[in-house]
DRENDO-1510 file (C-alpha; in Angstrom, 1 decimal, always signed):
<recs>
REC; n; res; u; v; w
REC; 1; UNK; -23.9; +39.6; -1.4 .
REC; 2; UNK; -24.7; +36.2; -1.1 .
REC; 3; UNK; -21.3; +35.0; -0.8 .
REC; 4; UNK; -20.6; +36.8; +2.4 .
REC; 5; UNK; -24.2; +35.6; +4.1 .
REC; 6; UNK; -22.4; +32.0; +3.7 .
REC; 7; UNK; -18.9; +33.7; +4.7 .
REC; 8; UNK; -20.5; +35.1; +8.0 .
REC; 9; UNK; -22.7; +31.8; +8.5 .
REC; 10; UNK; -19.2; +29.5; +8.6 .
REC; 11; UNK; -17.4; +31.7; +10.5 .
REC; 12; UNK; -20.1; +31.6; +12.8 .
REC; 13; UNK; -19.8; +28.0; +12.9 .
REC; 14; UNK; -16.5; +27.1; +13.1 .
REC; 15; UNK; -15.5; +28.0; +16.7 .
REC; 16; UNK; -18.0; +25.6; +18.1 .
REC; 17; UNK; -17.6; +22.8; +15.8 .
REC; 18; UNK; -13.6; +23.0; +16.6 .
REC; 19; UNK; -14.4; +23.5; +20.3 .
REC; 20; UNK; -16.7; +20.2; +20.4 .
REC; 21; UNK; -14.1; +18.2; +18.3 .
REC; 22; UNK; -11.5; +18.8; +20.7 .
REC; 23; UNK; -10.7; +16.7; +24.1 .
REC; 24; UNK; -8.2; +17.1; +26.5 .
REC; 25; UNK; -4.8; +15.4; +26.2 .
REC; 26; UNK; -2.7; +15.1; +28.7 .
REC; 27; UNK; +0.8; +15.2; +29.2 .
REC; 28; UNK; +1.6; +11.5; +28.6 .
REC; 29; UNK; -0.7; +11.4; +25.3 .
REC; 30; UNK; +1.2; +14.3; +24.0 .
REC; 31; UNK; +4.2; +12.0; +24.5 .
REC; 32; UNK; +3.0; +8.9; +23.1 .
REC; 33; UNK; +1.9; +11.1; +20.1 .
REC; 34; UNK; +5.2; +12.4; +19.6 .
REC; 35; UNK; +7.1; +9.0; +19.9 .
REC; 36; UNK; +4.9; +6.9; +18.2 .
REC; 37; UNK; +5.1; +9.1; +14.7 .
REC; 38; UNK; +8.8; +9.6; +15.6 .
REC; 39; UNK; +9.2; +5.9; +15.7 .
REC; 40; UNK; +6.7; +5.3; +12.8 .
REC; 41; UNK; +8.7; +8.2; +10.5 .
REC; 42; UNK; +12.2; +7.1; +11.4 .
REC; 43; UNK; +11.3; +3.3; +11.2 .
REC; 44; UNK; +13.6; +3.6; +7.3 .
REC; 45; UNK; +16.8; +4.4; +9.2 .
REC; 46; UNK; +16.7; +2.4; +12.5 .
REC; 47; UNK; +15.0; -1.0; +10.7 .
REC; 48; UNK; +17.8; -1.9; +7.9 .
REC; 49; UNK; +20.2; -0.6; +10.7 .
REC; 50; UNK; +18.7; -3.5; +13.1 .
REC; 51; UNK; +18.8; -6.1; +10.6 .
REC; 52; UNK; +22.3; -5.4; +9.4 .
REC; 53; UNK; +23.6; -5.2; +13.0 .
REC; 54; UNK; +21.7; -8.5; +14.0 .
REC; 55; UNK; +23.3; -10.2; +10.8 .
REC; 56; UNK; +26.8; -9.3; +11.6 .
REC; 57; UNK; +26.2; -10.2; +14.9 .
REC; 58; UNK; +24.9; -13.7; +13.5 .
REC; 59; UNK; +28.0; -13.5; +11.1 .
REC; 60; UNK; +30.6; -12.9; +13.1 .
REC; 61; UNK; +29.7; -15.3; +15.9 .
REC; 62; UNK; +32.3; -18.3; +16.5 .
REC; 63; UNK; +30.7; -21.9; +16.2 .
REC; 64; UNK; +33.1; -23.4; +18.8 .
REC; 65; UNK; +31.0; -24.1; +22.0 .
REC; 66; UNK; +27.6; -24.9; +22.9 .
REC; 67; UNK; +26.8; -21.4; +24.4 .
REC; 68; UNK; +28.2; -20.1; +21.1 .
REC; 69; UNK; +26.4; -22.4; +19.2 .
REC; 70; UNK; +23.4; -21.5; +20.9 .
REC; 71; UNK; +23.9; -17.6; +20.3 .
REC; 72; UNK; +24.2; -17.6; +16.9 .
REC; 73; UNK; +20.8; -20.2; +16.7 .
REC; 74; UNK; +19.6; -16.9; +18.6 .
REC; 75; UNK; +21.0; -14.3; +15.9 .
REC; 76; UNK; +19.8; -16.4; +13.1 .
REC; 77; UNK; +16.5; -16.8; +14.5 .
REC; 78; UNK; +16.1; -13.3; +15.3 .
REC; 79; UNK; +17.2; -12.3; +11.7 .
REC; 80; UNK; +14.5; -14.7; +10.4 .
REC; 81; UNK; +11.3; -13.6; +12.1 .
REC; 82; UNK; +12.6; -9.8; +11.5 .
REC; 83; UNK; +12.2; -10.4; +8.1 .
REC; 84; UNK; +9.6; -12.7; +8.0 .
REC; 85; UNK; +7.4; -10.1; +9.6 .
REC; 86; UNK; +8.7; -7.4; +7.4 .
REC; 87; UNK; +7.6; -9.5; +4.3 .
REC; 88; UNK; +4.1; -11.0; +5.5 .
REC; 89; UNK; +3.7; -9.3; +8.7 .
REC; 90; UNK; +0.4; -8.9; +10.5 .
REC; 91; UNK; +0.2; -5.1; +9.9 .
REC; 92; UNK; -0.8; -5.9; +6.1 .
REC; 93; UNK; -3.9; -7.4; +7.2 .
REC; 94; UNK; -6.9; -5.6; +9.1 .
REC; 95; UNK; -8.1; -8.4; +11.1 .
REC; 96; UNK; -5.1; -8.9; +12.8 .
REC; 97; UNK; -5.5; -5.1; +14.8 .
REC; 98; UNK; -9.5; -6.7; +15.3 .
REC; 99; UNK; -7.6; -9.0; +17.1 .
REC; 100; UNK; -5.4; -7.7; +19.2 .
REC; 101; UNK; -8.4; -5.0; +20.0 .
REC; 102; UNK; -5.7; -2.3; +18.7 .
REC; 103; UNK; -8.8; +0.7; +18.8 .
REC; 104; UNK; -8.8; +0.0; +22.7 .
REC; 105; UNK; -5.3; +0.6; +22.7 .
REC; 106; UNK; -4.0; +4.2; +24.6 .
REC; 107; UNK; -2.1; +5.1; +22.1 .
REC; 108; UNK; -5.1; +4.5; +19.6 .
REC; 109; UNK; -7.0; +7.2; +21.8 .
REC; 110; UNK; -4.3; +9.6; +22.1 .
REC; 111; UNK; -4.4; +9.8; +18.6 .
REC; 112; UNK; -8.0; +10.5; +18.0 .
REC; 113; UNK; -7.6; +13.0; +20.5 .
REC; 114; UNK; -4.6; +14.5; +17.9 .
</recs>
């Protein structure tokens, strides 16, 4: 008997602590939902993929002329900082999002609103 006091009392409850939890979103916070985890859940296939295409790029560029020269310095670099933020990049620390104010952030609202 007890057990369905409590049962009746949450039900009760529920629809208005759901209704008070939930904002609007709009159209474009639906979106940047929807492509930020797409991006964030795909980011195994299209990361390696940019860093191999980026170092055959770097590879296969000729070292005959300035301009060449100075695309391959561009490839190399590129391929560098990729990885450089892959290994020590600012999303292992927490300060870093302090920083950049990343909680004042759209997407950061859109979320919460998710």
């Amino acid at each position: 008997m007890n057990n369905e006091v409590i049962k009746k009392r949450r039900a009760a409850e529920a629809p208005s602590k759901s209704l008070a939890l939930e904002a609007p979103m709009s159209h474009f916070d639906i979106f940047l939902v929807n492509f930020s985890s797409l991006i964030v859940v795909s980011a195994p296939v299209w990361l390696p993929s940019l860093l191999v295409y980026t170092y055959k790029k770097w590879k296969n560029a000729p070292k005959s002329t300035n301009e060449e020269r100075r695309k391959r310095a561009l490839y190399r670099n590129l391929l560098i900082g990729m990885l450089a933020v892959i290994i020590v990049g600012p999303h292992r620390h927490h300060k870093f999002g302090d920083l950049i104010n990343a909680r004042k952030w759209r997407v950061w609202k859109a979320w919460l609103k998710y």
